[in-house]
C-alpha positions in Angstrom: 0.0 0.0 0.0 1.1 3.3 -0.7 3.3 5.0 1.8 1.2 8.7 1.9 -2.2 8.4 1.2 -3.9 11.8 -0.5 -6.4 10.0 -2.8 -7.8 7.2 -1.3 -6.1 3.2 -0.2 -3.8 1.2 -3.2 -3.9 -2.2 -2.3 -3.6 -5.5 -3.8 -4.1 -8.9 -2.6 -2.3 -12.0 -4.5 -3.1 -15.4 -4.6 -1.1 -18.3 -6.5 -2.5 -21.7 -6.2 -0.5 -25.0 -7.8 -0.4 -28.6 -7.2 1.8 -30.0 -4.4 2.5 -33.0 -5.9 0.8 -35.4 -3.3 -2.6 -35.1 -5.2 -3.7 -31.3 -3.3 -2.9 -27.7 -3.9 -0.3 -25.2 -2.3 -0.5 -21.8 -1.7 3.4 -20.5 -2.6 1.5 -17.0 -2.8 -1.3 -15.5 0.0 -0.7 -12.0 0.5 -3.1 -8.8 0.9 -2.5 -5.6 2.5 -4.8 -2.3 3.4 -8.8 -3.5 3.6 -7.1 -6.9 1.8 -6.4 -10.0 4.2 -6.2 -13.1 3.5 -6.8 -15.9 5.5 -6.3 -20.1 4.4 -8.8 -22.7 6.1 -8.9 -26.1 6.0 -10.0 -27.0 2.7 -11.4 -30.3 1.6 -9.3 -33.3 -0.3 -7.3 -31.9 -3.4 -9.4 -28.4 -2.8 -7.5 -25.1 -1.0 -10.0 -22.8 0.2 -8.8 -18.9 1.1 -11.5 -16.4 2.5 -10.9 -12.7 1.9 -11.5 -10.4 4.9 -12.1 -6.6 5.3 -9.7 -5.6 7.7 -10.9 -2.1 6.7 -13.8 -0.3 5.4 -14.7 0.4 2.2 -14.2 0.4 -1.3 -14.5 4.2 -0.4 -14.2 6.9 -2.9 -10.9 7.4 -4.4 -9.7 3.9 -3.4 -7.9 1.2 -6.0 -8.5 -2.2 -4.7 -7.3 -5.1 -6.9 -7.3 -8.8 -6.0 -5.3 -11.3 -7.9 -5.6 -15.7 -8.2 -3.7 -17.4 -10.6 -4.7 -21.1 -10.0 -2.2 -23.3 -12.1 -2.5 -26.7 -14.1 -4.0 -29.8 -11.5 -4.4 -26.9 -8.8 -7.8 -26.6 -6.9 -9.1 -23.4 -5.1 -11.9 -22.1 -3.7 -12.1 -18.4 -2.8 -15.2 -16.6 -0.5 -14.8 -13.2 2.0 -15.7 -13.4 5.5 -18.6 -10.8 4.8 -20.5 -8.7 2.6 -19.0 -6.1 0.9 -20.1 -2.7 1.3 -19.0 0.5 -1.0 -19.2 3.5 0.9 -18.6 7.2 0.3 -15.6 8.7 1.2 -13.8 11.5 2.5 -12.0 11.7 -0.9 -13.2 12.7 -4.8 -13.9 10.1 -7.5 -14.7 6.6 -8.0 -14.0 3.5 -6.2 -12.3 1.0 -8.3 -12.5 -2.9 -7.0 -10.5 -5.2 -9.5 -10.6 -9.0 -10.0 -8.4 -10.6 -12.1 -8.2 -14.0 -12.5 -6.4 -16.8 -14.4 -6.7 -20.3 -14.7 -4.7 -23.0 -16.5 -5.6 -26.2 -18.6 -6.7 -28.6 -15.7 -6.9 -26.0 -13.3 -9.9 -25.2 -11.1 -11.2 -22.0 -9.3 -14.6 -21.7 -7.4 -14.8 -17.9 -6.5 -17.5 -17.5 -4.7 -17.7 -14.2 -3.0 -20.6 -12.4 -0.4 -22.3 -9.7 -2.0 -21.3 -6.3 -2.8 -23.8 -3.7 -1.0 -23.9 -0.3 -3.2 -24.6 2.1 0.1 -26.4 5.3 -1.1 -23.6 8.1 -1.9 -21.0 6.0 -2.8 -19.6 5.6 -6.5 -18.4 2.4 -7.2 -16.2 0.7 -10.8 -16.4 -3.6 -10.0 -14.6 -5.2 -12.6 -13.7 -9.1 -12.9 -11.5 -10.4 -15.4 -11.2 -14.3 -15.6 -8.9 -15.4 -18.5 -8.9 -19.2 -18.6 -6.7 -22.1 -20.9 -8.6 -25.0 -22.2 -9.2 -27.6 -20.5 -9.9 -25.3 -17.4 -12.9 -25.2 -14.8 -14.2 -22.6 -13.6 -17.4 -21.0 -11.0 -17.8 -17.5 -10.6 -20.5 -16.1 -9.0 -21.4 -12.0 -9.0 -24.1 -10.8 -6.3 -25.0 -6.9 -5.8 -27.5 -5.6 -3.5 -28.9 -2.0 -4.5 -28.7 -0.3 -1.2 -29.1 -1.1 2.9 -32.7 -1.8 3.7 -34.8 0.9 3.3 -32.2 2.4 1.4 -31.1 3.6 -2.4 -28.0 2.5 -3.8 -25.5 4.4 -4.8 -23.9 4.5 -8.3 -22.2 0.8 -9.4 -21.2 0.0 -12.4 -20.3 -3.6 -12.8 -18.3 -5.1 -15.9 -17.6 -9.0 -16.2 -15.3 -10.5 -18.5 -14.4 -14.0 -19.4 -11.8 -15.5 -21.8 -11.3 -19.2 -22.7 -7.7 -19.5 -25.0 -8.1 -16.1 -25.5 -10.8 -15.7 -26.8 -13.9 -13.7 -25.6 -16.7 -15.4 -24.2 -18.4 -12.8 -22.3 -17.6 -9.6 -21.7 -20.9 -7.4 -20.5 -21.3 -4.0 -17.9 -24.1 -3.0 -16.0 -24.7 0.5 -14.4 -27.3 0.9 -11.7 -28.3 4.0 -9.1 -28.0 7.7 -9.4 -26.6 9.0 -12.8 -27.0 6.0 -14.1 -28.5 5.7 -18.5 -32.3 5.6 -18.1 -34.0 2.5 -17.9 -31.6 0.7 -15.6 -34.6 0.1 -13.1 -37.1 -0.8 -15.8 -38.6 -3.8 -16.7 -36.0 -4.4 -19.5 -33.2 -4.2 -16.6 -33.9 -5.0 -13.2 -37.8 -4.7 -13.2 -38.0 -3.0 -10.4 -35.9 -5.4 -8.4 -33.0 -4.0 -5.9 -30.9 -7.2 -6.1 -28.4 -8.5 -9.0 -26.5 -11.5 -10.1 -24.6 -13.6 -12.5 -23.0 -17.2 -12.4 -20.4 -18.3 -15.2 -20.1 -21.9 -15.0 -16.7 -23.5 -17.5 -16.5 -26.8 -17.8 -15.2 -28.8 -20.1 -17.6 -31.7 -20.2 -19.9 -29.0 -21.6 -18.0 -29.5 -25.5 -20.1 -32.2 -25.6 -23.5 -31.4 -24.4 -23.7 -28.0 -25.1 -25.8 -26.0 -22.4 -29.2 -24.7 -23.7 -30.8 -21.2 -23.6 -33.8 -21.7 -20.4 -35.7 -20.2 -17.8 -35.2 -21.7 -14.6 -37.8 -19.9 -12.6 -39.3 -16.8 -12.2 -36.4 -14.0 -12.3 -33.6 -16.3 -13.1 -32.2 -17.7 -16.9 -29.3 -19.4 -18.3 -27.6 -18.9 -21.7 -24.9 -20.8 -23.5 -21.8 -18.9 -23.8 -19.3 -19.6 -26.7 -16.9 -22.4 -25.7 -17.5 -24.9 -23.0 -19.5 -22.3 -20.7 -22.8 -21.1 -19.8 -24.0 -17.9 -17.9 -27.1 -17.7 -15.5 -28.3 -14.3 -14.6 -30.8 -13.6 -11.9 -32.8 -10.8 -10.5 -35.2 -10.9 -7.3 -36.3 -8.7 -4.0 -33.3 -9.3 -2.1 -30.3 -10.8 -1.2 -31.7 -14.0 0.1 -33.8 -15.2 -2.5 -31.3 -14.3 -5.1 -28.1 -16.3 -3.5 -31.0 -19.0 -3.4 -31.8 -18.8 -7.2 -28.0 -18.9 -7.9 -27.1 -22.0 -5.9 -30.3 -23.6 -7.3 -28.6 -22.7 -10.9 -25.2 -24.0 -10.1 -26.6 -27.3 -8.5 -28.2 -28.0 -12.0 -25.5 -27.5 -14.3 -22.7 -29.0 -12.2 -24.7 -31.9 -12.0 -24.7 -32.2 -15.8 -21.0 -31.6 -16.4 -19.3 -32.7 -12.7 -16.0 -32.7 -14.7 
């Protein structure tokens, strides 16, 4: 982190995941500093699982907060936080900026699997995640925002998510919400009125075979077939609850088809 702070916390959080040899997954890299810590647990047979934790407030406004995983070939990891996130105003001008950029190599898994972000009414937030995978990789990667504290409006998030498979893009899409945001945003094109938001990319590779189809899956929640061996299920509802429950529903299904 930056030694004199005048516009807001720099911090970056890295984590490298490979295979130990001995049929699990090492951590040679797990390191955060500012509002980034990261913490290992006990994982679960070839599976490491890190949690990220907000030692700090924030994303505030004028902060640049980037978190890294590079998960290499044979290497398991599963990544959550220890609590929601909330973006907040700030003493100082401008955006927020949180940053996820992730990579995965062929035979390589990552489960990122984060709380929500909370957009808290006055802040300004950029969330961009940037997944570039190899063939042959697996991925799950699951996106949640909540509009706003109970009772409360959101402020302004914008949200861009990006995937790559060899190189090639497979998704890349943005969504901008709250105050100042294009008209429409809460309309029944967009949201429909709903103050919670969220996305699943499932990549696996058993899904060459039996490509996903385009589907409803309930009221407020659909999946797509993405380019490649992937599929993307977006969901809308009321709040946070029902929509983490529409998105575990989602994941159940279609890692049940491709467990690969």
């Amino acid at each position: 982190m930056d030694g004199v702070n005048t516009a807001g916390v720099r911090a970056v959080a890295r984590i490298r995941a490979r295979a130990d040899g001995r049929g699990g997954t090492s951590l040679p890299v797990l390191r955060g500093d500012g509002p980034l810590a990261l913490r290992r647990t006990r994982g679960s047979g070839t599976e490491a699982h890190v949690v990220l934790v907000g030692a700090m407030s924030g994303p505030l406004g004028g902060d640049r907060l980037t978190v890294r995983a590079d998960v290499g070939a044979g290497a398991r990891l599963r990544v959550g936080s220890a609590a929601a996130t909330l973006a907040l105003p700030g003493q100082h001008p401008g955006d927020a900026r949180y940053d996820v950029r992730l990579t995965v190599a062929c035979g390589g898994e990552l489960l990122w699997l984060p709380e929500q972000l909370i957009s808290v009414r006055g802040s300004s937030l950029h969330a961009a995640t940037h997944a570039d995978l190899a063939p042959g990789a697996r991925l799950v990667l699951r996106e949640e925002h909540v509009l706003g504290r109970f009772g409360e409006r959101p402020g302004l998030l914008t949200t861009r998510l990006t995937v790559r498979i060899g190189g090639r893009p497979v998704l890349d899409q943005q969504l901008t919400c709250g105050p100042g945001a294009p008209g429409g945003w809460d309309g029944p094109a967009v949201l429909g009125g709903h103050r919670a938001v969220g996305q699943l990319v499932v990549v696996r590779p058993g899904f060459e075979g039996e490509p996903v189809t385009s589907a409803e899956l309930g009221e407020g929640v659909a999946v797509l077939p993405l380019p490649g061996p992937a599929a993307l299920v977006t969901a809308v509802a009321p709040d946070a609850l029902r929509l983490r429950r529409l998105l575990d529903g989602a994941s159940e299904a279609l890692l049940a088809r491709a467990p690969d």
